[in-house]
C-alpha positions as CSV (number, residue, x, y, z in Angstrom):
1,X,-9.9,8.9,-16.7
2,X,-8.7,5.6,-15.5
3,X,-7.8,5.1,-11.6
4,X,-4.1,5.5,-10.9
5,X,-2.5,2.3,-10.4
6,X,0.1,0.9,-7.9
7,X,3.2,2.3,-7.3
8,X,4.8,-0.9,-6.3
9,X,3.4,-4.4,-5.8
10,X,2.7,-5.0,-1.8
11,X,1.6,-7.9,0.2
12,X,-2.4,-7.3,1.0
13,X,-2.4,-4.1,-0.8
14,X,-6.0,-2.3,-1.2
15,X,-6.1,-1.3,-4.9
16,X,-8.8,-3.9,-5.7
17,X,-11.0,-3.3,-3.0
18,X,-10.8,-0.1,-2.6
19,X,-13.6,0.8,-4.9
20,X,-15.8,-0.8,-2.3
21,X,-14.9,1.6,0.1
22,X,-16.1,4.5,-2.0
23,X,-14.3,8.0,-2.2
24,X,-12.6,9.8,0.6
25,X,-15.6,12.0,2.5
26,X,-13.0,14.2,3.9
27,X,-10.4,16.7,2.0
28,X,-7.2,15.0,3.6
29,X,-6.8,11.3,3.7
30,X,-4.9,9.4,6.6
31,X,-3.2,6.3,6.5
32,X,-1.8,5.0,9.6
33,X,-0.8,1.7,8.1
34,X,0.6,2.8,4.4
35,X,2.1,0.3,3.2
36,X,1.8,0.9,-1.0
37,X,-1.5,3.4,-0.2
38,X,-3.5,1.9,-2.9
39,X,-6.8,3.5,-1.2
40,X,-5.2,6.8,-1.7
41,X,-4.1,6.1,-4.7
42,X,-7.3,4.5,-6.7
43,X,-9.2,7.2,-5.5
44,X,-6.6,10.4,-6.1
45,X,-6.3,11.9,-3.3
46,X,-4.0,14.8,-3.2
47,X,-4.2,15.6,0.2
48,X,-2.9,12.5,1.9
49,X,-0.6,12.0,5.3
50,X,0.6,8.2,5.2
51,X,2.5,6.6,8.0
52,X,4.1,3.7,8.7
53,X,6.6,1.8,10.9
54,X,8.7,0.1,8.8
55,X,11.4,1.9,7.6
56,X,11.6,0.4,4.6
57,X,8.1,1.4,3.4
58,X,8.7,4.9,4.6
59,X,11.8,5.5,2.9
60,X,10.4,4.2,-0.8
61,X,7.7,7.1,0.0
62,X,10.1,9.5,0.5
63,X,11.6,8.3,-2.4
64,X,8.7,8.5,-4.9
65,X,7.3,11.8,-3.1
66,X,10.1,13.7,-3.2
67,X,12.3,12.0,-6.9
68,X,12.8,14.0,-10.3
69,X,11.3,12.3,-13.4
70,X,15.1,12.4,-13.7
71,X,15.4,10.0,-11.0
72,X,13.0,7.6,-12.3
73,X,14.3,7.3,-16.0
74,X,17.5,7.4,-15.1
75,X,17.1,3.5,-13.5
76,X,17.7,0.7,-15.3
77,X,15.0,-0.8,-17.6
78,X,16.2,-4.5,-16.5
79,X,18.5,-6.5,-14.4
80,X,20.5,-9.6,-15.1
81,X,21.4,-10.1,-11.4
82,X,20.5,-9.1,-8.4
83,X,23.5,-6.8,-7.5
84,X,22.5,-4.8,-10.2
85,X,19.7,-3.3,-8.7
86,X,21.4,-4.4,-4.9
87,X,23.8,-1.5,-5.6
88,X,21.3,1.2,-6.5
89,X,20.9,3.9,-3.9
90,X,18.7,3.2,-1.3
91,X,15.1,4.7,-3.2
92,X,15.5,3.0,-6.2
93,X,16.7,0.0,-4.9
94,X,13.6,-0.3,-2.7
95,X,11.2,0.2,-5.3
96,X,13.1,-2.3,-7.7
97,X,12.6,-4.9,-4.8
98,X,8.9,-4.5,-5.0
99,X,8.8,-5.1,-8.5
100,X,11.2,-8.1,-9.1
101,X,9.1,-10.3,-6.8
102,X,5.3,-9.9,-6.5
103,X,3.0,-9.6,-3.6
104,X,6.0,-9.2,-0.8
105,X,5.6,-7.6,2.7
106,X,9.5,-6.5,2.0
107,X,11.4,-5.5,-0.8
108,X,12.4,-8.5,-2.3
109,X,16.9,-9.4,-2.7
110,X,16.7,-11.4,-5.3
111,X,15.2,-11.3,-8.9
112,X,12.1,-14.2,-8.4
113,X,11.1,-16.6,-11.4
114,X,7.8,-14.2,-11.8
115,X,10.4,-11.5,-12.7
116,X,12.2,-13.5,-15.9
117,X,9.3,-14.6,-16.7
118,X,7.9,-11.3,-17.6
119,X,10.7,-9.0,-17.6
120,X,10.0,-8.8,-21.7
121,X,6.2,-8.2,-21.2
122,X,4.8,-5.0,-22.2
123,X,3.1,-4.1,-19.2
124,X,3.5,-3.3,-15.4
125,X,3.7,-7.2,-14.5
126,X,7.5,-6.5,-13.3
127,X,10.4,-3.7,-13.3
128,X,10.7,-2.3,-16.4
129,X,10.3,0.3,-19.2
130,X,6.5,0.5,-18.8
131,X,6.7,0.5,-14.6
132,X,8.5,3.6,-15.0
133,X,6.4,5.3,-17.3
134,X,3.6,5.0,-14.8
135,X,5.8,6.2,-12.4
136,X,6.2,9.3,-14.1
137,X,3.0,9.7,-15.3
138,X,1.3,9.6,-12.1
139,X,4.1,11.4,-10.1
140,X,2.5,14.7,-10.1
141,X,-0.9,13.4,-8.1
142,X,1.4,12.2,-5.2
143,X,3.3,16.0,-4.5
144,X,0.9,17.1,-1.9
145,X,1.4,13.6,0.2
146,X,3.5,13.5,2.7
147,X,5.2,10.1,4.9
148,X,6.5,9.8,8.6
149,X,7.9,6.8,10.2
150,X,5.7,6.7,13.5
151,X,3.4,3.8,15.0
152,X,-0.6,4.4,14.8
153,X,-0.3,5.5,18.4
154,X,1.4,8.3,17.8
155,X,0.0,9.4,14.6
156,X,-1.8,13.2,15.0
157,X,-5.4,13.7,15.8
158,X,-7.0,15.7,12.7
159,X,-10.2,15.8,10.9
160,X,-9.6,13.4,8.1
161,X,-11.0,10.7,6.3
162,X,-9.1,7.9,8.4
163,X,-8.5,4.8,6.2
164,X,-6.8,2.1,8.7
165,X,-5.6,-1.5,7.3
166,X,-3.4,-2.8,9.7
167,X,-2.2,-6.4,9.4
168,X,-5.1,-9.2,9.6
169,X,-5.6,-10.5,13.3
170,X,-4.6,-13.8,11.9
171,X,-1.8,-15.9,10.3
172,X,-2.4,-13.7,7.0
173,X,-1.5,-10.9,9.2
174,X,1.2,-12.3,10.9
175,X,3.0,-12.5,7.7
176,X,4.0,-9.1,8.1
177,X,7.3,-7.3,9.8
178,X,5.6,-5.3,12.3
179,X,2.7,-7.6,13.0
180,X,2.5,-7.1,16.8
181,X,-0.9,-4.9,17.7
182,X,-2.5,-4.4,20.5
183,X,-6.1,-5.0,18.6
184,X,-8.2,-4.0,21.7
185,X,-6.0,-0.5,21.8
186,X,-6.6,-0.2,18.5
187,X,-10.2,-0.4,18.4
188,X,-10.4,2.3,21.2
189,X,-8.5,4.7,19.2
190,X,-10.6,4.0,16.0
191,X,-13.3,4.8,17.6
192,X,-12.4,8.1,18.7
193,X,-11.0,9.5,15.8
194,X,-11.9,12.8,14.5
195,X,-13.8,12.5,11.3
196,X,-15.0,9.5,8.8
197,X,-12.7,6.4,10.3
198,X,-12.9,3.1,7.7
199,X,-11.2,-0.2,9.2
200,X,-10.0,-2.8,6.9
201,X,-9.9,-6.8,8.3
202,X,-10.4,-10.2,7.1
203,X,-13.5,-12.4,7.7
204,X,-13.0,-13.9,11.4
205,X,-12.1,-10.6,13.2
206,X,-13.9,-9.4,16.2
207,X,-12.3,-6.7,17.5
208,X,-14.1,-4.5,16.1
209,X,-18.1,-5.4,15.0
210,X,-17.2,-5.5,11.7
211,X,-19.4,-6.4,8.8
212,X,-19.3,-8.5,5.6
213,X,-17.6,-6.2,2.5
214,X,-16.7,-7.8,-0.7
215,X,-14.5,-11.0,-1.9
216,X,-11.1,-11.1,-3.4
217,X,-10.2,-13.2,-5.6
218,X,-6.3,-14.1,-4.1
219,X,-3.4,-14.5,-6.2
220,X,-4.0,-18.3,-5.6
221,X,-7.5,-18.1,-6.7
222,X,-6.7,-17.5,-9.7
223,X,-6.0,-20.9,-10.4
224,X,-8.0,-22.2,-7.3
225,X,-11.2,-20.0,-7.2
226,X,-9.5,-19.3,-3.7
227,X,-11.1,-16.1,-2.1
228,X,-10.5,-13.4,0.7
229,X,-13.8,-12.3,2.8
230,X,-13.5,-8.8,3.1
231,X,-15.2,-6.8,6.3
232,X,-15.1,-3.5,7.1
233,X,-16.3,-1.1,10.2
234,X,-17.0,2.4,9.5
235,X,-17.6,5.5,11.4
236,X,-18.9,9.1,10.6
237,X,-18.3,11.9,13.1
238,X,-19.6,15.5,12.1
239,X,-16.9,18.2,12.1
């Protein structure tokens, strides 16, 4: 069976990389940093705590974690305007902001070029009949999940398999909402946490003695060749 795909489009989401990370080692999956939880996602995971501090991202959770297959169809295929999906309530209208704009650390207000462009495609490029259907299909591997709004700090200590990709220590990173770490506080509590702990960062960072990973092509690349230097730390602690 094919990996499950996105449930939304996000700025630096893992679904590409993740198959360089390899499968969870650990029964329960955390991710302090959610955002669209495309490590738990490519690899399955049923057992998966995500977290995040943007209320925005925690809410579409919610949404998709906790919504009918009755609350999915029932959304519009399309959109003329933006006040047509503006005026959905608040779960549907986040996850039609992902998807009417590509590659955003927010969910988008307006219906981008990318989205007219596409909007009669018959894929998952942008909202539409064939985004839903996914939706739906994959619903049922997301019920055991569960989604809190709280900061890293304050996320509980369990034997997991940790999967941390905060924003990039750089202007990349700074891109996002809730951009301000404290990286050296960070690194201290990666390293103590109970279990396998993975940490995602760009080429450049040292606060952590990362190593090389893999290259992404960016959405740029694609016409430039552009590329993302991928490095990862890892950790294994016996239970």
């Amino acid at each position: 069976m094919s990996a499950p795909r996105p449930f939304f489009s996000y700025y630096g989401a893992k679904w590409a990389s993740a198959r360089h990370y390899g499968a969870p080692r650990r029964d329960l999956v955390v991710e302090p940093f959610a955002g669209s939880a495309c490590y738990s996602t490519r690899w399955g995971a049923r057992n998966v705590r995500l977290y995040d501090v943007s209320p925005d991202i925690c809410d579409l959770w919610d949404f998709l974690i906790h919504s009918s297959e009755r609350d999915i169809s029932v959304i519009p295929d399309a959109f003329e305007s933006a006040d047509e999906f503006l005026s959905l309530p608040r779960g549907p209208r986040l996850l039609c902001g992902f998807w009417v704009a590509k590659g955003r650390a927010e969910p988008s207000g307006v219906l981008s070029p990318w989205y007219f462009q596409y909007r009669n495609a018959q894929d998952c490029r942008v909202w539409g009949p064939s985004v839903k259907a996914r939706i739906i299909a994959q619903k049922p591997a997301i019920s055991g999940w569960s989604i809190d709004c709280l900061p890293w700090d304050r996320v509980p200590l369990v034997e997991a398999h940790w999967h941390i990709d905060p924003p990039y220590s750089n202007a990349a990173g700074a891109r996002y909402p809730h951009s301000d770490i404290d990286f050296a506080a960070l690194a201290d509590w990666c390293r103590n946490l109970p279990g396998h702990v993975d940490v995602c960062e760009n080429e450049g960072a040292d606060w952590l003695p990362f190593r090389a990973s893999h290259e992404i092509v960016t959405s740029r690349g694609r016409r430039t060749g552009a590329v993302s230097r991928e490095v990862l730390w890892s950790r294994e602690c016996a239970a």
